[in-house]
N, C-alpha and C positions, 0 to 999 in steps of 0.2 A: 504494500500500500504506500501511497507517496505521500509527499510530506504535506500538500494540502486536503487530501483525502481523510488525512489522522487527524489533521486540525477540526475537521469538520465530525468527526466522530465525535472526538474528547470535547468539543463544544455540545453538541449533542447531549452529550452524555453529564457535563456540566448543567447544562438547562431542565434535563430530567430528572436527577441530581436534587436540584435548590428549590423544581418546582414538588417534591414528593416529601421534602422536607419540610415547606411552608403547608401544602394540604393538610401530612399529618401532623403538625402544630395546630393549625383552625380549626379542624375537626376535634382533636383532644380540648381547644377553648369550647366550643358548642360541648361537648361533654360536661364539662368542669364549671360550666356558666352559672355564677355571675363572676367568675375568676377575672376572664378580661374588666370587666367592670372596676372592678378592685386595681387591677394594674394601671387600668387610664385614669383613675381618680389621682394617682402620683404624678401626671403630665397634666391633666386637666381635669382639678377640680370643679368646675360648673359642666354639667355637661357630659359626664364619665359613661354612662351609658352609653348614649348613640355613639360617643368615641370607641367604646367598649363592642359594639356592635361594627360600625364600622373597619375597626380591626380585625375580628373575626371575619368579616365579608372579603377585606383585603389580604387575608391570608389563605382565605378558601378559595376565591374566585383568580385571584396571583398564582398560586401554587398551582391550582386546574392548569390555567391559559397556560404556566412555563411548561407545565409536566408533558403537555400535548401539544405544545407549539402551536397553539392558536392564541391569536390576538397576542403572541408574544412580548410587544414591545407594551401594548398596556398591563400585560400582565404582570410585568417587572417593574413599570411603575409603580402600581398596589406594592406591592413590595418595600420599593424604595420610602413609597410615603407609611407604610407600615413599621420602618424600620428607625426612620428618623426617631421619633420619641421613644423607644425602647433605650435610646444612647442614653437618653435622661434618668430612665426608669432603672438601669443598671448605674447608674452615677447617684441615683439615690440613697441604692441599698448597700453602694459601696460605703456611704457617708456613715450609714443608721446603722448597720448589721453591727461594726464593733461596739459600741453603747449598749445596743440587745443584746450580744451576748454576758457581756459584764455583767449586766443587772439578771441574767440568768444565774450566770454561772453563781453568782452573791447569791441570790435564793434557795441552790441547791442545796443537801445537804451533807449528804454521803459522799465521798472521795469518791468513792466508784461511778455515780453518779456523774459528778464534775469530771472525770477523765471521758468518760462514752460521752460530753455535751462538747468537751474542747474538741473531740475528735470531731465529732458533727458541725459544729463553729466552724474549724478550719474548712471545712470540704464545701461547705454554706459559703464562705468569704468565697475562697479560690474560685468554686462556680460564678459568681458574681463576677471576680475579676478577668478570667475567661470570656465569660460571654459579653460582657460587650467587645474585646476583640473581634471573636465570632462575628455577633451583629454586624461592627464594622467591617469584615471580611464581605459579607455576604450583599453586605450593598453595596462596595464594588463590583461584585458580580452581577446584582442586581442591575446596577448603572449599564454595566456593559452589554447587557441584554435587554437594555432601553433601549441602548445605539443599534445594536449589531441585530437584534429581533433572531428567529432562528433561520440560520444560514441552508440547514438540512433538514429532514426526517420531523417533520410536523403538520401541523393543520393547515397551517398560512400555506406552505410549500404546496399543497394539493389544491389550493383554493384561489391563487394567486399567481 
């Protein structure tokens, strides 16, 4: 296979990729609902709901269009705009999580106790500090599949 044939693959496979990861994330919020609610109350307090919805629509209906290459380039938008305020919502918990634990950890009582909550603390912080890299990763990707839409092996490509 030649080198722009791979490229066209691994983009491919990129775009099925990001979009099967935003579905099953929108789908687990529909499951877990009013969880989004909760999360956009931390971006936007007046309003958290239809935010809270609207997120869930831009990760289901994002994640469909990449998965399948249709409407690809708005699909990656949903995306992008899904993505922006999560940067906030991980910069939150990066702030609050250390104070929460503290005042945990003080409440405990038992050592044994306090060792199993530091262990969970840490892996709590770390997830946090992770994921917004993550996030920020992914709306690169996202961005890129604004511009570039899918190049092969999608809906747009049979319809266009």
């Amino acid at each position: 296979m030649d080198q722009a044939a791979s490229l066209v693959v691994v983009e491919t496979v990129l775009r099925i990729a990001l979009g099967l990861r935003f579905l099953y994330s929108g789908v687990s919020n529909v499951r877990r609902w009013p969880n989004a609610v909760r999360n956009a109350e931390i971006v936007f307090p007046f309003g958290a709901r239809a935010f809270g919805f609207i997120a869930v629509i831009f990760m289901v209906a994002g994640g469909l269009g990449l998965a399948l290459g249709l409407a690809t380039r708005l699909a990656a938008l949903m995306i992008v705009f899904f993505l922006i305020p999560t940067l906030k919502i991980q910069r939150h918990w990066l702030r609050t999580l250390p104070s929460m634990i503290e005042d945990v950890n003080r409440a405990l009582g038992q050592e044994s106790q306090k060792t199993k909550f530091q262990l969970l603390a840490r892996h709590a912080f770390h997830s946090h500090e992770t994921a917004w890299q993550t996030n920020l990763l992914m709306l690169i990707v996202a961005l890129f599949f604004a511009l570039r839409g899918s190049p092969a092996f999608g809906i747009d490509n049979l319809l266009g």
